[in-house]
N, C-alpha and C positions, 0 to 999 in steps of 0.2 A: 420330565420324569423318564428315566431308564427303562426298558422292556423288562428289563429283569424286576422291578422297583412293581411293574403294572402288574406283574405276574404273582408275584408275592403278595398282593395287595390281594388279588382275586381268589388265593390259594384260602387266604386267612379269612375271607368274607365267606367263601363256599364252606370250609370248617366250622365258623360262628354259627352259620345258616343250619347246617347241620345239624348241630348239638342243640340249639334252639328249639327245631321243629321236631327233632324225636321226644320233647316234652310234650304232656297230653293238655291239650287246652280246658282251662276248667270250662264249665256250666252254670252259665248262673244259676241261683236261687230262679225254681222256677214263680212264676206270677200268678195270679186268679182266675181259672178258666171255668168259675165251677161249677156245674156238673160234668165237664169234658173228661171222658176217657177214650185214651186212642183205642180202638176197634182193630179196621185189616189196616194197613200201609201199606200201598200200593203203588209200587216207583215202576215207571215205562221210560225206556229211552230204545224203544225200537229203531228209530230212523232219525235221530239230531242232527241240525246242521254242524257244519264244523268249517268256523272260519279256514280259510286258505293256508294261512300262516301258522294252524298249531298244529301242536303236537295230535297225535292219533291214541283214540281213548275208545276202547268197544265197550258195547251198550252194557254188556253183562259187568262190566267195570263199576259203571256208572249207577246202575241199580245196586248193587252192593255196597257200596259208597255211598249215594244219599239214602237207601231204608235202614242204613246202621246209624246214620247221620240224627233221621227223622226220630229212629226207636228211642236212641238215648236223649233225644230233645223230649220228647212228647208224651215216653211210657211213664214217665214221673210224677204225671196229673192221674189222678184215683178218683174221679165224679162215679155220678152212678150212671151214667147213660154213654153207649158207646157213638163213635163218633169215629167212619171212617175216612181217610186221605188218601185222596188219589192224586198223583204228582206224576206228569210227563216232562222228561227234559227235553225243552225244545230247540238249543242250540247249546255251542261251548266254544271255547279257542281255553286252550290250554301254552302259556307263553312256551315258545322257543328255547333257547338259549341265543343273546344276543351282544350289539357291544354295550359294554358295560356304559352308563348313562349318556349314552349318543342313541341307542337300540335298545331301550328295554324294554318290552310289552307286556303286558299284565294280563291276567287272564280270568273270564268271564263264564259266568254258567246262566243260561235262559229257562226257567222252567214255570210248567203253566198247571198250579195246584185248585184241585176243590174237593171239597166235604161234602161226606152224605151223612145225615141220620140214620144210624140201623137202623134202627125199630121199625121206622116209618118206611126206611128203604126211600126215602127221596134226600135231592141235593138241596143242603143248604144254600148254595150262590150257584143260581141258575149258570150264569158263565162263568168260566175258568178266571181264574184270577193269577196273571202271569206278572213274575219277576224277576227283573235282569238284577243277580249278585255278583260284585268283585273278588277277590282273593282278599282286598285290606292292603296296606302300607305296614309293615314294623319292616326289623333287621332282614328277615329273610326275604323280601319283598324291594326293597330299595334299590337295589340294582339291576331287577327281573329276575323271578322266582324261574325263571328258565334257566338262570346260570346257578341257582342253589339249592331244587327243588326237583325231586322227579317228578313227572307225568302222574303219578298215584299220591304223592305229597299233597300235589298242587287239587287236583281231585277230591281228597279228604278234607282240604281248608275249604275249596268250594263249598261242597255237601255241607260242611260245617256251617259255615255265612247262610247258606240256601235252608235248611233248618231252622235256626234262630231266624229268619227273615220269615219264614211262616209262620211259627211261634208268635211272632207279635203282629203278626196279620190276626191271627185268632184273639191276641187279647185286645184288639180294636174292634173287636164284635163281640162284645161281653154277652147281648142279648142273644147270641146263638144258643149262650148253657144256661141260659137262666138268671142272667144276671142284668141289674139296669146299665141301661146305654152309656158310654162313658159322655160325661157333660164335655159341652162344645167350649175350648178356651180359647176367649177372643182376647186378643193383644188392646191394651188401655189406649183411649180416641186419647189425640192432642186435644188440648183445648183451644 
């Protein structure tokens, strides 16, 4: 394959990638959380680590990015009891731009979320409850979102995944709002 052939190739995938991600990712139908309503949202990324390798993302970045992320995941639930989230991010690597499928690196956000009851004013899960989320795999992803993605792209898709991934941490604790435990599904014994 020609330099000129490589080049064109990467012109047309950084274009696709483009026109791609300026579309808004829907939201799923939200699920049963019920009496949950979000309360404060509370994003901290004072002092994250920051793999070697990425890209450079300031805190104030970061907190705007996942509590817009959180707001539009979580203000969609109307219970009647509020129910605040406190989210620290506690690492990131935002990829690079790299060579294309020899050097792609994908990139990661660490963050360590827990819930208080208002009323009560105490934490529902005594410790933080931390989760490492990816960017995802599609089109804009396959070659390293370093080579199709800005720094703030790549950030918003995070915040995106890192939202939805608390979201279904909450509906795997139905008894926090009031609702019964979800039943244990055990896989059918051989005979």
């Amino acid at each position: 394959m020609t330099f000129a052939r490589l080049t064109a190739g990467l012109f047309a995938l950084s274009v696709l990638g483009a026109c791609v991600s300026s579309k808004e990712v829907p939201v799923e139908p939200s699920q049963s959380l019920g009496n949950f309503r979000l309360g404060h949202n509370i994003v901290v990324a004072d002092d994250p680590q920051k793999v070697p390798i990425s890209r450079e993302a300031k805190p104030e970045d970061w907190d705007r990015s996942l509590t817009a992320a959180l707001e539009k995941r979580l203000r969609r639930y109307d219970g009647d009891k509020y129910f605040n989230l406190g989210v620290s991010v506690d690492a990131y690597a935002l990829a690079p731009p790299g060579i294309p499928l020899v050097v792609s690196p994908k990139s990661v956000l660490v963050i360590t979320a827990t819930l208080w009851d208002d009323a009560a004013g105490q934490k529902i899960n005594e410790k933080g409850e931390q989760f490492t989320v990816f960017e995802g795999l599609d089109g804009n992803t396959l070659v390293g979102s370093g080579l199709t993605q800005t720094a703030e792209q790549q950030m918003e898709r995070l915040s995106f995944n890192a939202a939805k991934r608390v979201e279904r941490w909450l509906t795997e604790n139905p008894e926090w709002f009031g609702l019964p435990p979800n039943p244990v599904v055990r896989p059918p014994r051989d005979k």
